[in-house]
Backbone as CSV, one residue per row, in Angstrom:
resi,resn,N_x,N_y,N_z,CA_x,CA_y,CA_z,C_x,C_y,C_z
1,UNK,12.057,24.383,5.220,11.179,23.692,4.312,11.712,22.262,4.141
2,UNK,10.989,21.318,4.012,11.073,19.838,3.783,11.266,19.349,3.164
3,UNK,12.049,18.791,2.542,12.001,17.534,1.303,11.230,16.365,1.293
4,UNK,10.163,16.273,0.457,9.094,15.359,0.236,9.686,14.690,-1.172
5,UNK,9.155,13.271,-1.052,9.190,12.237,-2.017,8.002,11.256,-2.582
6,UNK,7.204,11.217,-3.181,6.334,10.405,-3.407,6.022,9.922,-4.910
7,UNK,5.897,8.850,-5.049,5.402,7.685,-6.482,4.731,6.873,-6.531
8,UNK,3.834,6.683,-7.184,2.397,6.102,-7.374,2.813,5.432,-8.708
9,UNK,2.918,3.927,-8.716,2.987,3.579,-10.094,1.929,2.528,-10.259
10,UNK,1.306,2.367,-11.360,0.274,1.717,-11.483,0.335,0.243,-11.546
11,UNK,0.306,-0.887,-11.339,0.283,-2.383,-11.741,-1.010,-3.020,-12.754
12,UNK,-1.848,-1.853,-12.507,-2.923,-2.820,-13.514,-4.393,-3.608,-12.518
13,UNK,-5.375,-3.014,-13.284,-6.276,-3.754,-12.342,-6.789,-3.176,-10.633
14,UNK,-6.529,-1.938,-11.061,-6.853,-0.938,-9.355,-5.458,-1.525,-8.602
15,UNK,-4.596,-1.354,-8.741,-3.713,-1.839,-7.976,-2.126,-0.864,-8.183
16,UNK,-2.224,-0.624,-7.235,-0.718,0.733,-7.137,0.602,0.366,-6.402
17,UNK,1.587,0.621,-6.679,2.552,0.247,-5.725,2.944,2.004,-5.627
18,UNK,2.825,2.170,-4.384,3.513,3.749,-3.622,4.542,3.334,-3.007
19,UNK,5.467,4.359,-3.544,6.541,4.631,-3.163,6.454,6.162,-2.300
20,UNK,7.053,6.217,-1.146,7.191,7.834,-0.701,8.803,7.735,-0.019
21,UNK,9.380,9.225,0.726,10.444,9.007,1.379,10.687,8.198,2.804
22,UNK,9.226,7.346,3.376,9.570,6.901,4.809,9.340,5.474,4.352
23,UNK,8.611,4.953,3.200,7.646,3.519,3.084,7.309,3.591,1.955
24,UNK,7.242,2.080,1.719,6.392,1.466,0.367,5.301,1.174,0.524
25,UNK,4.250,1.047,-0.115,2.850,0.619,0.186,2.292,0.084,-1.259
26,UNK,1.308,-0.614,-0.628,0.586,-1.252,-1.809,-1.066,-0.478,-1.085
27,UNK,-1.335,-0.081,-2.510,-3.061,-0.061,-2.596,-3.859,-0.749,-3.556
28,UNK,-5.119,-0.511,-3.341,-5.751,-1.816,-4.629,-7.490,-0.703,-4.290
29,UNK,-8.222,-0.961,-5.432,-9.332,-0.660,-5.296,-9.627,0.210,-6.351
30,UNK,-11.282,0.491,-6.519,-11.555,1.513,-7.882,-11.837,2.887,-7.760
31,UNK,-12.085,3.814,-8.453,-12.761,5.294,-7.949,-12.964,4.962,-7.303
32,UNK,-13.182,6.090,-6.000,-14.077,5.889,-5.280,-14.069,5.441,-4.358
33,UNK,-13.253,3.761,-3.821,-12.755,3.689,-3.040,-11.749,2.667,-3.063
34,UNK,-10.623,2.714,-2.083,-9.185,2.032,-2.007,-9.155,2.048,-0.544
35,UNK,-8.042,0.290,-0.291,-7.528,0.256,0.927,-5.910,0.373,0.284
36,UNK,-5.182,0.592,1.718,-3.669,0.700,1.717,-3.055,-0.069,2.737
37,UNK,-1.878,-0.445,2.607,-1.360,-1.395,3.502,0.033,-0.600,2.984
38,UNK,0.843,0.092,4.083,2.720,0.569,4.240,3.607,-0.391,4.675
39,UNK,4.646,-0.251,4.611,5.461,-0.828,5.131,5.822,-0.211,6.824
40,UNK,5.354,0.812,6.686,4.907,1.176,8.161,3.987,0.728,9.020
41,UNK,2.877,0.098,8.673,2.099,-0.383,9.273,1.062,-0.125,9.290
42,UNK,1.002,1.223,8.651,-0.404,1.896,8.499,-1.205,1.438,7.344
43,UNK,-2.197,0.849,7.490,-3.513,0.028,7.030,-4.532,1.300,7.044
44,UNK,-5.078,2.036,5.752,-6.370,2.545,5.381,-7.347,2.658,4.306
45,UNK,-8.057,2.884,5.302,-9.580,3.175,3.665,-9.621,4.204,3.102
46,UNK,-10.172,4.278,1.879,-10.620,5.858,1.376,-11.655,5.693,0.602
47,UNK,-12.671,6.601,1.039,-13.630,6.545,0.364,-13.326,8.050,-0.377
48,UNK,-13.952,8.220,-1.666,-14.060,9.759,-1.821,-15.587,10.077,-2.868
49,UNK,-15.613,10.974,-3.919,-16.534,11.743,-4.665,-15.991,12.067,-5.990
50,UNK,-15.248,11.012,-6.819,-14.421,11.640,-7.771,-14.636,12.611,-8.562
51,UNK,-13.977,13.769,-8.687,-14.061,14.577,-9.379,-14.416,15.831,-8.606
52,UNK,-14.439,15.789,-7.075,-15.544,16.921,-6.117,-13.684,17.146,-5.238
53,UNK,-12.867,16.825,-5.002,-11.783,16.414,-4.176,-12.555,16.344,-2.883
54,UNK,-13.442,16.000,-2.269,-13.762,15.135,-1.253,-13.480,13.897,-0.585
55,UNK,-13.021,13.235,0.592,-12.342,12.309,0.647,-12.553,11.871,2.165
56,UNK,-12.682,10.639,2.496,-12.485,10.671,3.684,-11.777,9.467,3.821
57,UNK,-10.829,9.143,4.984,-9.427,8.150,5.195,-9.997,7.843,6.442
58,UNK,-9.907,6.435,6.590,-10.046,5.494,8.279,-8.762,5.107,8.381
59,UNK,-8.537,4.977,9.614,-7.487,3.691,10.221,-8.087,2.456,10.141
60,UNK,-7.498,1.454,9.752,-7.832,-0.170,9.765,-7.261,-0.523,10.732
61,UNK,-6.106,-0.352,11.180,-5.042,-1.125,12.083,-5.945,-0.668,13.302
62,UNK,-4.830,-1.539,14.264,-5.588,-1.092,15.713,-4.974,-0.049,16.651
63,UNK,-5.603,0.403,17.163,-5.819,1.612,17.670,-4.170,2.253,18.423
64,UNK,-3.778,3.235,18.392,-2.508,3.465,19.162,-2.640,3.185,20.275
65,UNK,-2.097,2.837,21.490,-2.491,3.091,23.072,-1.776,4.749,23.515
66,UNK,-1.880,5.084,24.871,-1.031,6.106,25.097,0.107,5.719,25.932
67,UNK,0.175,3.973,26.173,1.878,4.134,26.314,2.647,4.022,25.291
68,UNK,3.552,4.419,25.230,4.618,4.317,24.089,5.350,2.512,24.246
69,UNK,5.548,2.274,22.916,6.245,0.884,22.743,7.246,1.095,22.662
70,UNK,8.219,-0.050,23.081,9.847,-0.240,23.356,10.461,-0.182,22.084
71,UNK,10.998,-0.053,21.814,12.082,0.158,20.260,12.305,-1.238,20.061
72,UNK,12.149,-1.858,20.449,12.114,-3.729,19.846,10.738,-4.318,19.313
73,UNK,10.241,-3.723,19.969,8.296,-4.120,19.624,7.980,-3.011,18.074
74,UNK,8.233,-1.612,18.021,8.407,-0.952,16.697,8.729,-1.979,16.403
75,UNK,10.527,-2.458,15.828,11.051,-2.735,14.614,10.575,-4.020,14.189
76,UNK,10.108,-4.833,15.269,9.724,-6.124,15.056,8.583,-5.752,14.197
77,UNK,7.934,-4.931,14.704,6.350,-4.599,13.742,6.382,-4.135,12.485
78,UNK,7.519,-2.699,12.677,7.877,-2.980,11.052,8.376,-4.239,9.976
79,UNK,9.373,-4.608,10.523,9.732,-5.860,10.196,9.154,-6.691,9.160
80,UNK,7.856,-6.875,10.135,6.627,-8.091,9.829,5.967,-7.620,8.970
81,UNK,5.582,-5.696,8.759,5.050,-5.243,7.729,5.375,-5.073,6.180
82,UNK,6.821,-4.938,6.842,7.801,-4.619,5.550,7.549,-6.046,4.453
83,UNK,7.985,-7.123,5.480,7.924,-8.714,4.488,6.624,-8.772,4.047
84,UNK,5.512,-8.493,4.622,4.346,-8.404,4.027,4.069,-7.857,2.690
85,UNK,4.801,-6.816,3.010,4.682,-5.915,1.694,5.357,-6.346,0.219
86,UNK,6.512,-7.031,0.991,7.254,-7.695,-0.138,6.842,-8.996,-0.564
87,UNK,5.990,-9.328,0.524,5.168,-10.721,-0.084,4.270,-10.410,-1.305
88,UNK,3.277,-9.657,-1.393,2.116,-9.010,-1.720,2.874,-8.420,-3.370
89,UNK,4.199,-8.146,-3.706,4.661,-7.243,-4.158,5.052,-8.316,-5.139
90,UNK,5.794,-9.088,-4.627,6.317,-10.510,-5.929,5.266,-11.367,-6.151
91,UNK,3.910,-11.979,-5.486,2.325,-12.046,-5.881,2.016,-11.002,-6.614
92,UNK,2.427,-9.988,-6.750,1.941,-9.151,-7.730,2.522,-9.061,-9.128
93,UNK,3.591,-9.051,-9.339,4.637,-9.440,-10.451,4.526,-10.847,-11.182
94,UNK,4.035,-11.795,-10.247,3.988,-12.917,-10.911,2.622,-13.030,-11.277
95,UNK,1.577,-12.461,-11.196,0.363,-12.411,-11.500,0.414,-11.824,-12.844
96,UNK,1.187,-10.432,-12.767,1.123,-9.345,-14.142,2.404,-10.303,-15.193
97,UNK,3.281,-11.116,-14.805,3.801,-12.211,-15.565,3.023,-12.811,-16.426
98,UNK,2.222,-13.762,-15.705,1.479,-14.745,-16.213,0.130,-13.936,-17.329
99,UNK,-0.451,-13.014,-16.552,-1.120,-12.187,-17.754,-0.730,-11.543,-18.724
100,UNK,0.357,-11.124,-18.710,1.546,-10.463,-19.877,1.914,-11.622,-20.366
101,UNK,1.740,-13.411,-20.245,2.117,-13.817,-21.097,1.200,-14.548,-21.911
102,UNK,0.137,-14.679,-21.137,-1.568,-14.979,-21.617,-1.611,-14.358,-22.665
103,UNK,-1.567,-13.274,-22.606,-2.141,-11.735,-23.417,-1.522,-11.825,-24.889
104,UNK,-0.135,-12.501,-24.693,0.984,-12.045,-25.953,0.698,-13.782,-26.582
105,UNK,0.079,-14.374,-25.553,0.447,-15.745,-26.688,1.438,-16.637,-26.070
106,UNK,2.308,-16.334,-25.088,3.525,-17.057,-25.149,2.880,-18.491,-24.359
107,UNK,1.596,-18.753,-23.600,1.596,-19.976,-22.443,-0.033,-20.026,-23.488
């Protein structure tokens, strides 16, 4: 049996930061439907039926091929996803900043 890890914390405004045991991800969107972007690379949609657990998930990214990539082309790709993610992640903090300080009065 496996050890699984996963956290969903909310930011405010349809917007989630996931945590699991392989990747971080950011999602954004309302019922109904959300995209995702990992630090893996995996980019998807979800549409669903709230309240029915119905659901259906696309790939965004592009398509796998059936040759396999070199272990330099992976990490580079993670790499590029990972900083993405961390771009997207401190744009996100400094957004919920500035409205947390709107909100209280302080600016």
């Amino acid at each position: 049996m496996g050890l699984n890890f996963r956290k969903s914390i909310n930011l405010g405004k349809g917007v989630r930061l996931n945590i699991g045991k392989k990747s971080v991800g950011v999602s954004a969107g309302v019922k109904g439907a959300r995209v995702s972007m990992n630090s893996s690379g995996r980019k998807t949609a979800t549409f669903s039926l709230p309240g029915t657990g119905l659901s259906y998930t696309m790939n965004l990214g592009k398509k796998k091929s059936s040759k396999k990539k070199n272990a330099n082309e992976n990490t580079n790709e993670i790499n590029i996803n990972l900083i993405l993610v961390i771009i997207i992640l401190v744009l996100l903090i400094i957004i919920a900043g500035a409205v947390y300080a709107w909100y209280t009065g302080l600016i």
